[in-house]
N, CA, C and O of each residue as an XYZ file, in Angstrom:
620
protein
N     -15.366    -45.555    -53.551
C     -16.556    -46.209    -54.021
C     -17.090    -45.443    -55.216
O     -18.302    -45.234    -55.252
N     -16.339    -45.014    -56.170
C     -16.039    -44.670    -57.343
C     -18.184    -45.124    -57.993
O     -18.666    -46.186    -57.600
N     -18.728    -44.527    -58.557
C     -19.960    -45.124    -59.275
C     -20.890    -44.883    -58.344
O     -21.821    -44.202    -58.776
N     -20.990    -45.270    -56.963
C     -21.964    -45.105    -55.948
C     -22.530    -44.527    -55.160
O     -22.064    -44.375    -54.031
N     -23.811    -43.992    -55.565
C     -24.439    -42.540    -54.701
C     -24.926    -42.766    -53.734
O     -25.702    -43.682    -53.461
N     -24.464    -41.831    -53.002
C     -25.266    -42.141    -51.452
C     -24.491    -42.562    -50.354
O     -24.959    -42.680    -49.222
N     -23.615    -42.733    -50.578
C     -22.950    -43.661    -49.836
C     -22.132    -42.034    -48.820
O     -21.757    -40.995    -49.362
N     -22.088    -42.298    -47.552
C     -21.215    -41.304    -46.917
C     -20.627    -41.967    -45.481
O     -20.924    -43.064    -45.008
N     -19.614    -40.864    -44.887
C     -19.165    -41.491    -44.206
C     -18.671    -40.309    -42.750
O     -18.253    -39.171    -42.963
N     -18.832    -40.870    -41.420
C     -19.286    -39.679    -40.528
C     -18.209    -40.053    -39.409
O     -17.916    -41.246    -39.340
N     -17.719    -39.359    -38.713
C     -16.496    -39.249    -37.687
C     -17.037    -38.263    -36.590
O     -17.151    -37.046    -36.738
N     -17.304    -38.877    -35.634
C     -17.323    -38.057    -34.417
C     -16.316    -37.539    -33.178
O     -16.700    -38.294    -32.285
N     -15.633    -37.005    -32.789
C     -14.733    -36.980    -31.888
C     -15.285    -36.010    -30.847
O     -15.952    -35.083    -31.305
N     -15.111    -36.069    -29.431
C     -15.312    -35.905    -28.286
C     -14.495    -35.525    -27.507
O     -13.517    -36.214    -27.220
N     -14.802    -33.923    -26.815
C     -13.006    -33.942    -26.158
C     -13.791    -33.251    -25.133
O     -14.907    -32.845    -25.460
N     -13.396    -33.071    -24.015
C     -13.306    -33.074    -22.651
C     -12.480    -32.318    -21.792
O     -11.663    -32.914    -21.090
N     -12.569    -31.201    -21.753
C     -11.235    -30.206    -21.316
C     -11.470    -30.054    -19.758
O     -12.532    -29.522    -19.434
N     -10.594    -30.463    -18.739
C     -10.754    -29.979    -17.628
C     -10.608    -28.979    -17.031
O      -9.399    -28.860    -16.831
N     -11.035    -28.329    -16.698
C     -10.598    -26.692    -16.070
C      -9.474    -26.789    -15.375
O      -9.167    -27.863    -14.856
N      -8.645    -25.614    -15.256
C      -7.490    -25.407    -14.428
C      -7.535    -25.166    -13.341
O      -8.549    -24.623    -12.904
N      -6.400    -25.494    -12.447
C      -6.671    -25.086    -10.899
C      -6.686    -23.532    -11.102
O      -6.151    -22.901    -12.014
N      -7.507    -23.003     -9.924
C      -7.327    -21.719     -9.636
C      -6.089    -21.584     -8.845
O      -5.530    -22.527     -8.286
N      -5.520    -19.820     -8.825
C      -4.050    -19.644     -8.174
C      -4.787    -18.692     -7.489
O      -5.792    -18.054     -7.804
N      -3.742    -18.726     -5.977
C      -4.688    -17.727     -5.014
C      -3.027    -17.240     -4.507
O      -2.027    -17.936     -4.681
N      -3.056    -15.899     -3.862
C      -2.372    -14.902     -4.177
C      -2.299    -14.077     -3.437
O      -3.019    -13.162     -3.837
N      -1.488    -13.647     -1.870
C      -1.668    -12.762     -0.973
C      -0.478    -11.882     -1.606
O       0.425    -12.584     -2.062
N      -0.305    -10.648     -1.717
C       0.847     -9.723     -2.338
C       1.805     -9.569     -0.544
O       1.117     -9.440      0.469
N       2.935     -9.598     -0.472
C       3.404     -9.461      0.352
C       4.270    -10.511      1.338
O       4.744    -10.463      2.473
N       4.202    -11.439      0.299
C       5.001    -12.736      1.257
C       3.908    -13.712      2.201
O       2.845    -13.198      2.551
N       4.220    -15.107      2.582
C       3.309    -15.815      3.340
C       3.905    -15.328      5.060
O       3.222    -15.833      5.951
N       4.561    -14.822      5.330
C       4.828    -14.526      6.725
C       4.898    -12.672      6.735
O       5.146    -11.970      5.755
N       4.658    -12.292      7.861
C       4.515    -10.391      8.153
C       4.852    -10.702      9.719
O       4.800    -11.651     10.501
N       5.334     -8.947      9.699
C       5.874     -9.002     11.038
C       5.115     -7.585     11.127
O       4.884     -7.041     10.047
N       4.775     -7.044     12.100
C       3.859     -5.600     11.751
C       3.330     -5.107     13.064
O       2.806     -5.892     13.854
N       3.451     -3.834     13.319
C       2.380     -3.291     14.604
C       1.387     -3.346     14.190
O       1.019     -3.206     13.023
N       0.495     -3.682     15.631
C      -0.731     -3.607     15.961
C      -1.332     -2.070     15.740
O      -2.531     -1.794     15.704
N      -0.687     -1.521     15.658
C      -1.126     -0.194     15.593
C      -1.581      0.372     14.592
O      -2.341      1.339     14.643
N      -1.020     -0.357     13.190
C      -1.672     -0.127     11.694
C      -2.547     -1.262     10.669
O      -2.802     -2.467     10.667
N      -2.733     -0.432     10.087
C      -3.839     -1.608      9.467
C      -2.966     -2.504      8.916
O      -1.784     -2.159      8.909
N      -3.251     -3.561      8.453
C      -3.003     -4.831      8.193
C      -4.013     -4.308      6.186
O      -5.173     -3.999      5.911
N      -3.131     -4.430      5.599
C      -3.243     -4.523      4.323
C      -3.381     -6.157      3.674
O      -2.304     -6.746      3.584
N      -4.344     -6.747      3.323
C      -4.676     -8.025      2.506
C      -4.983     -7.586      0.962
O      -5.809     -6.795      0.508
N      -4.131     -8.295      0.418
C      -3.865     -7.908     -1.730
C      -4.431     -9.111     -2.190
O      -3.729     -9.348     -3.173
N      -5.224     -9.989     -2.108
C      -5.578    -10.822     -3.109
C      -5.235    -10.894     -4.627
O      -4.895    -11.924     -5.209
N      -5.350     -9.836     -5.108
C      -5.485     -9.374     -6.310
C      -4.799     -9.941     -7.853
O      -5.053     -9.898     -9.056
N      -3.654    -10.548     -6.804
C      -2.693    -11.691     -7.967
C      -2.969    -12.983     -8.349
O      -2.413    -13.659     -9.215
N      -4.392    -13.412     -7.210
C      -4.899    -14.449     -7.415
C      -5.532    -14.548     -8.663
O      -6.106    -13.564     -9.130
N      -5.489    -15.830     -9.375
C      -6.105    -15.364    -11.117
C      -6.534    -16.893    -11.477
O      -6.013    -17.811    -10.843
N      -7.518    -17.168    -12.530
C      -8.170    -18.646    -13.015
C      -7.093    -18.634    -14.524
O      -7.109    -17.773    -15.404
N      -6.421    -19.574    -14.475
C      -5.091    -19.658    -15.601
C      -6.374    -20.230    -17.034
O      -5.937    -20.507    -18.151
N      -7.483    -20.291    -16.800
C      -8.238    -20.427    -18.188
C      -8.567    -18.858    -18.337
O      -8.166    -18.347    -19.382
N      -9.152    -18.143    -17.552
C      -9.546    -16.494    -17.909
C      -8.083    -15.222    -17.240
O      -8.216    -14.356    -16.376
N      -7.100    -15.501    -17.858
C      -5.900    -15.333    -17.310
C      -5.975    -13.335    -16.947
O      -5.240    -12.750    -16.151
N      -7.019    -12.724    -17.768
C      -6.975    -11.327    -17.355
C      -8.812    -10.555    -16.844
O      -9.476     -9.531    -17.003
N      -8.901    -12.125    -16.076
C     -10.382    -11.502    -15.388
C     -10.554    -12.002    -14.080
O     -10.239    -13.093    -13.605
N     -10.962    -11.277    -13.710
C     -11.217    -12.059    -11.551
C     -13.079    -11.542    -11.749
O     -13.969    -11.659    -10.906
N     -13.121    -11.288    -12.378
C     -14.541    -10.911    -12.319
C     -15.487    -11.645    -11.494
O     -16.255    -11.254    -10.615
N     -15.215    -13.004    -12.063
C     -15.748    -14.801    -11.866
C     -14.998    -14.880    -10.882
O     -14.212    -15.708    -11.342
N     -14.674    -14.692    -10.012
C     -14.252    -15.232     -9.140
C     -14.598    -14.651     -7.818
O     -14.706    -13.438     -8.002
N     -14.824    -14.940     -6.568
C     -15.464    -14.772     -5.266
C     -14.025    -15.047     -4.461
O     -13.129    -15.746     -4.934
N     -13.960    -14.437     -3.277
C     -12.802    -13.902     -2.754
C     -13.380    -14.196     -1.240
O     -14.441    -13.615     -1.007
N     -12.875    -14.969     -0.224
C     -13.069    -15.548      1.040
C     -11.770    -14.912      2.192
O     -10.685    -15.399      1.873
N     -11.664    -13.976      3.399
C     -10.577    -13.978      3.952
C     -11.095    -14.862      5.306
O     -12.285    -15.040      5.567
N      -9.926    -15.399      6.144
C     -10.539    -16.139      7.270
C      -9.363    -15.832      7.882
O      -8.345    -15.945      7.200
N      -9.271    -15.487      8.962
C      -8.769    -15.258      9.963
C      -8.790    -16.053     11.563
O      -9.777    -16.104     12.297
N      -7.332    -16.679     11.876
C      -7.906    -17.973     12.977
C      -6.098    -17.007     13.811
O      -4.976    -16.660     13.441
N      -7.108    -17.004     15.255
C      -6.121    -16.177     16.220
C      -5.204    -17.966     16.849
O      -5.787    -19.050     16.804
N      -4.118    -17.823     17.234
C      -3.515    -19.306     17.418
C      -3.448    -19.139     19.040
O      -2.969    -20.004     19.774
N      -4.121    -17.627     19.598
C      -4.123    -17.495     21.341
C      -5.042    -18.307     21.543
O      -5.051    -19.282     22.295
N      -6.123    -17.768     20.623
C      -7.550    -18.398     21.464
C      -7.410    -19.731     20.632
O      -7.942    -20.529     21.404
N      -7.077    -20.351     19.692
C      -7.414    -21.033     19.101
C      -9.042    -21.322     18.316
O      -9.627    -22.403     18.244
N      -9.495    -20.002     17.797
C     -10.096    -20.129     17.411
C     -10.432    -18.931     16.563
O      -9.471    -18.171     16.677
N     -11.660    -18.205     15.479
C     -11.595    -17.113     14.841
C     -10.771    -15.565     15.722
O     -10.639    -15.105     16.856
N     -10.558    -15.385     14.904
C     -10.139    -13.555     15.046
C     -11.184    -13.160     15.977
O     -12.351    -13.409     15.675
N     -10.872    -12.492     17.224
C     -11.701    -11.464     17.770
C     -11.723    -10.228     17.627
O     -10.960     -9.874     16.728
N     -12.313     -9.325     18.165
C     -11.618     -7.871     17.959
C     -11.534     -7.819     19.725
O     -12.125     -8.236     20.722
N     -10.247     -6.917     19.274
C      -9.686     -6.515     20.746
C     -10.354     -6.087     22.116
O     -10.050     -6.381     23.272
N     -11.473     -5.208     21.547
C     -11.971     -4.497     22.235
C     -13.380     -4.921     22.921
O     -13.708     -4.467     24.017
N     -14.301     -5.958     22.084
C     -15.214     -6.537     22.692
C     -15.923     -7.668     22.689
O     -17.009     -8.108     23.066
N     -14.411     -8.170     21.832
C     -14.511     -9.933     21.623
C     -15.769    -10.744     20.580
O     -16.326    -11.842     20.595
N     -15.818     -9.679     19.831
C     -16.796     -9.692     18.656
C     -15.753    -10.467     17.650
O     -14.535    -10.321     17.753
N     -16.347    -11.269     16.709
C     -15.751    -11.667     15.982
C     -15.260    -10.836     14.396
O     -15.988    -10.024     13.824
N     -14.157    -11.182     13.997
C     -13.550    -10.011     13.241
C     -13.772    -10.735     11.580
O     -13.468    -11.787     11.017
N     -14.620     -9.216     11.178
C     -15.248    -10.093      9.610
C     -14.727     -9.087      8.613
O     -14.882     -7.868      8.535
N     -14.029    -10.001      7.833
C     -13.237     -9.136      6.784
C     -14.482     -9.511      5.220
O     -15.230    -10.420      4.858
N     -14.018     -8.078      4.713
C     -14.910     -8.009      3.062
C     -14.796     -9.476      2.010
O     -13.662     -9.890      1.769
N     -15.629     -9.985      1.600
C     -15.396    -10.752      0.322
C     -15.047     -9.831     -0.983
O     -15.850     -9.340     -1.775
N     -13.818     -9.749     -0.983
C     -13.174     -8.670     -2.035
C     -12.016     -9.770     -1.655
O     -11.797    -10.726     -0.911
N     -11.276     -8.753     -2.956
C      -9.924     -9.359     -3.685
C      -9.049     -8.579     -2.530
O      -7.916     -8.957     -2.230
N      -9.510     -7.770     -2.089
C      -8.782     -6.456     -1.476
C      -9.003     -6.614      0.254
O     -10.006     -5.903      0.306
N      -8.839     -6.927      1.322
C      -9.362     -6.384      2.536
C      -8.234     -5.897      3.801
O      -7.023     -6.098      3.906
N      -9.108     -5.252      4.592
C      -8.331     -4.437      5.441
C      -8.523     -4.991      7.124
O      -9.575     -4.978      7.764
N      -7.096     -5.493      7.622
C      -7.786     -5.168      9.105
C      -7.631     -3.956      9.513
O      -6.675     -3.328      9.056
N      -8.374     -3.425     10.312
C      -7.996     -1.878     10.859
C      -7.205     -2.094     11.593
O      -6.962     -3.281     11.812
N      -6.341     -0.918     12.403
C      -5.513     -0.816     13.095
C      -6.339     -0.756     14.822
O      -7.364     -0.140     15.117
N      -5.590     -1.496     15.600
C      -5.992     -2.412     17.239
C      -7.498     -3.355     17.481
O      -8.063     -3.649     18.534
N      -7.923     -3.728     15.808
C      -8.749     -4.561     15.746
C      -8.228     -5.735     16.578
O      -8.924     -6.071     17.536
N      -6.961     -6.482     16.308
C      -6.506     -7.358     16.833
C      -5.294     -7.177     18.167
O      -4.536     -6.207     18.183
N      -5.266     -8.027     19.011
C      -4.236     -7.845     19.925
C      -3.136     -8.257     19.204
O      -3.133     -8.748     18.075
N      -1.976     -7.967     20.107
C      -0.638     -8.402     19.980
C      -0.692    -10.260     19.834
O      -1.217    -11.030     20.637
N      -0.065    -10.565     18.719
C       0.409    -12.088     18.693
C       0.320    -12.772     17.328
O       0.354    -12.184     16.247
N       0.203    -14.045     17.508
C       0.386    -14.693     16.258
C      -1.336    -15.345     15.451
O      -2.234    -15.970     16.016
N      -1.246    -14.841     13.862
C      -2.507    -14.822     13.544
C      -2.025    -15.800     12.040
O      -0.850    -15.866     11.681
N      -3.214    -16.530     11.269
C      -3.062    -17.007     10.230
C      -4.295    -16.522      9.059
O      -5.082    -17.420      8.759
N      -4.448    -15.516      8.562
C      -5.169    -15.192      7.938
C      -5.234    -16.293      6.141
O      -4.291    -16.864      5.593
N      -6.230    -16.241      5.835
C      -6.375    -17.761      4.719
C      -7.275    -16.615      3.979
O      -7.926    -15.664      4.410
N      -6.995    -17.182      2.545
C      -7.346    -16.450      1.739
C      -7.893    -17.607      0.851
O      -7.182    -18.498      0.388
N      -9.244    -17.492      0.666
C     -10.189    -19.040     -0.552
C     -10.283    -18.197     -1.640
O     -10.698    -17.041     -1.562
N      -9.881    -18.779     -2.733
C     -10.472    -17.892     -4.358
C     -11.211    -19.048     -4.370
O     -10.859    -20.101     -3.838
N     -12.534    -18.807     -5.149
C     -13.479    -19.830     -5.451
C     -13.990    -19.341     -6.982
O     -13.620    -18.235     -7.375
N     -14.820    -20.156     -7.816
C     -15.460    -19.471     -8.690
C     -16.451    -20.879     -8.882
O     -16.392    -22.075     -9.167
N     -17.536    -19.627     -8.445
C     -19.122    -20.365     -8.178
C     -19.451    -21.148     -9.616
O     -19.972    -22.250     -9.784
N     -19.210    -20.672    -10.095
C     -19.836    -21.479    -11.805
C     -19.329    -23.220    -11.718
O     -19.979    -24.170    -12.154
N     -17.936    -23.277    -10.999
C     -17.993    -24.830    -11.437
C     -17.523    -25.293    -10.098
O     -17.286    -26.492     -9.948
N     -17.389    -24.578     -9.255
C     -17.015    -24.758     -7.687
C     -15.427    -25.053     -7.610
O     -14.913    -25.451     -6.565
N     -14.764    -24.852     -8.673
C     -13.202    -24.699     -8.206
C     -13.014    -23.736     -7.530
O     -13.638    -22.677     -7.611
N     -11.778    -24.096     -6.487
C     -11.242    -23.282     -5.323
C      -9.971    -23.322     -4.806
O      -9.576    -24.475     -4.631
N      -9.456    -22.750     -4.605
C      -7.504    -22.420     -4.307
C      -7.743    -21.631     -3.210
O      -8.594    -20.741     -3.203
N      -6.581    -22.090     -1.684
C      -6.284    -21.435     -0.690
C      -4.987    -21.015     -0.823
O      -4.317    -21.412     -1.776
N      -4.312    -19.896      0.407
C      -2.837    -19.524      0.357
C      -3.351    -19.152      1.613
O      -4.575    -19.074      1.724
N      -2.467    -18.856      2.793
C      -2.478    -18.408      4.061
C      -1.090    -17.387      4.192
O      -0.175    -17.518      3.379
N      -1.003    -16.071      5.606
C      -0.388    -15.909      5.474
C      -0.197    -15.531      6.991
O      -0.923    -14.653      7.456
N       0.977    -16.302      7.984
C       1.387    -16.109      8.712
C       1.470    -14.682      9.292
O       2.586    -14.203      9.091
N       0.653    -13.877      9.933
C       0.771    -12.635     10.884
C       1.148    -12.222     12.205
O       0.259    -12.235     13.057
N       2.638    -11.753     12.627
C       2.510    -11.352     13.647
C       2.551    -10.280     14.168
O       3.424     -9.514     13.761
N       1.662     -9.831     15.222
C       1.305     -7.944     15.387
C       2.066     -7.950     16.712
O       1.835     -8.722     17.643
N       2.845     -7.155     16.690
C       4.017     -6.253     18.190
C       3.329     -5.537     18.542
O       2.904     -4.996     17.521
N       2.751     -4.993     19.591
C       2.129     -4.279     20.464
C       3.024     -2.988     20.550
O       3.176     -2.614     21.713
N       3.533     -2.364     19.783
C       4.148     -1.561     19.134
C       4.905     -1.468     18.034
O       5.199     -2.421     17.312
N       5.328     -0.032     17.837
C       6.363      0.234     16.505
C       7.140     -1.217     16.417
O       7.610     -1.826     17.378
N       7.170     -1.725     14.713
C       8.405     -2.525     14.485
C       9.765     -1.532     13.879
O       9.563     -0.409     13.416
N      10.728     -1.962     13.943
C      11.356     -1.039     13.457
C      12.602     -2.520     13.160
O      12.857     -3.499     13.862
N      13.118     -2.086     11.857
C      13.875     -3.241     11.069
C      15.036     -2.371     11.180
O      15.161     -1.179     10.899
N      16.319     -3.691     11.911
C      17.798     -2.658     12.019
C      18.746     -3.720     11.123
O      18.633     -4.937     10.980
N      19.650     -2.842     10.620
C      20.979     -3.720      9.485
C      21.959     -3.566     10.409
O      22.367     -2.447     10.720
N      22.380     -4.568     10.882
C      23.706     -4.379     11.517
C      23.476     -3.464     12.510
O      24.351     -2.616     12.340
N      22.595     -3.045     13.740
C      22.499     -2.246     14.452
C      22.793     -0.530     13.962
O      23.150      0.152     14.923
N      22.715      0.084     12.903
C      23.409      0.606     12.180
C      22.698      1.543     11.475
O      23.010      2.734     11.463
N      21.608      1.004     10.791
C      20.876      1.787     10.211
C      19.257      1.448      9.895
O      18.889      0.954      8.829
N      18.628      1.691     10.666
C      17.535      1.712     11.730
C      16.082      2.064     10.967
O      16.085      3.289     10.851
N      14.942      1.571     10.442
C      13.628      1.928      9.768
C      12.597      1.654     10.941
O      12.795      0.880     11.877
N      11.899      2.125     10.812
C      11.680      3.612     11.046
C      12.473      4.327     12.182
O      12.075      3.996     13.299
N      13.612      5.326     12.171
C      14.551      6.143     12.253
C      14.439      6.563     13.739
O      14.966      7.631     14.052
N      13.784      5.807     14.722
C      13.401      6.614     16.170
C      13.552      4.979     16.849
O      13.226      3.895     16.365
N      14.267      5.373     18.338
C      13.678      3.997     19.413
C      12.360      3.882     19.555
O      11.450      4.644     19.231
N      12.360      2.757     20.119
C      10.816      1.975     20.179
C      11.251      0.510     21.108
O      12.367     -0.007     21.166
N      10.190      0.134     21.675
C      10.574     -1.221     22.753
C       9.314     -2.031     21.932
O       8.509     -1.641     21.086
N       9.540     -3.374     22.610
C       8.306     -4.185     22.083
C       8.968     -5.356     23.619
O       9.992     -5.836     24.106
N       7.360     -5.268     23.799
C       7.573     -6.242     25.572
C       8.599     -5.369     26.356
O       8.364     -4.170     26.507
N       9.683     -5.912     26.838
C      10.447     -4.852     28.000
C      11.478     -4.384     27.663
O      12.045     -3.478     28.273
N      12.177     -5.300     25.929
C      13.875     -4.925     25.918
C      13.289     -3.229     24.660
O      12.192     -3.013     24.146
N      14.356     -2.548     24.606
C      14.645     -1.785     23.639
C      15.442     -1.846     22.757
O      16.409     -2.537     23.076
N      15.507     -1.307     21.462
C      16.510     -1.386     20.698
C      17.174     -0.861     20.784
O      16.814      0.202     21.288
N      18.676     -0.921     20.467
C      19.949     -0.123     20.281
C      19.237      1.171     19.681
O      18.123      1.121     19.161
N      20.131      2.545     19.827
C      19.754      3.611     19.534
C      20.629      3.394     18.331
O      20.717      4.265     17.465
């Protein structure tokens, strides 16, 4: 429009980015096999928001623990109190918090700002003693017998 003042011309565009799922993250595999006798180590820590790929800062950390005896939360062994783990990236069960058997501990990453949230669970089972992992009957970790219920292992 060559000659004509004033004249202009305006473009708006609008974009809309959806946030990413959060990734949630137990270090150690979704299944454990482990005595009751030691603590129970929980790693969150790999859990991460793929938009803030080197911060957990923002993010809030949930463990839940569901016993599959009672069918219902984690007790503790000793006086049937219910068993409350840290909101950290990090938590610990202590060692004979829980009895011998099969447990599903769940791990929620959340981040309060927009209410996205990612679970992972991880299959636990505690032997009421030493585990001890054998290759071929042969060569034996940790290096000593040990029973679990009535049988024993090969020496």
């Amino acid at each position: 429009m060559a000659g004509h003042t004033g004249v202009n011309s305006t473009a708006t565009l609008s974009v809309f980015a959806k946030p990413s799922e959060l990734f949630a993250s137990v270090a150690g595999g979704s299944a454990r096999l482990q005595s009751r006798l030691k603590a129970v180590e929980l790693d969150g820590g790999g859990s991460r928001d793929p938009d803030l790929p080197h911060s957990t800062g923002h993010l809030a950390f949930r463990w839940d623990c569901y016993d599959y005896a009672r069918k219902d939360a984690c007790a503790h062994a000793g006086n049937n109190t219910l068993v409350v783990l840290p909101e950290a990236a990090v938590a610990e069960v202590k060692a004979r918090w829980l009895r011998a058997g099969l447990y599903r501990i769940t791990l929620v990453v959340s981040c309060p700002a927009d209410g996205r949230n990612a679970s992972t669970s991880v299959e636990l089972e505690l032997a009421p003693t030493e585990v001890r992992v054998c290759v071929q009957w042969l060569t034996c970790w940790p290096p000593f017998p040990f029973s679990i219920g009535h049988g024993a292992a090969p020496r």
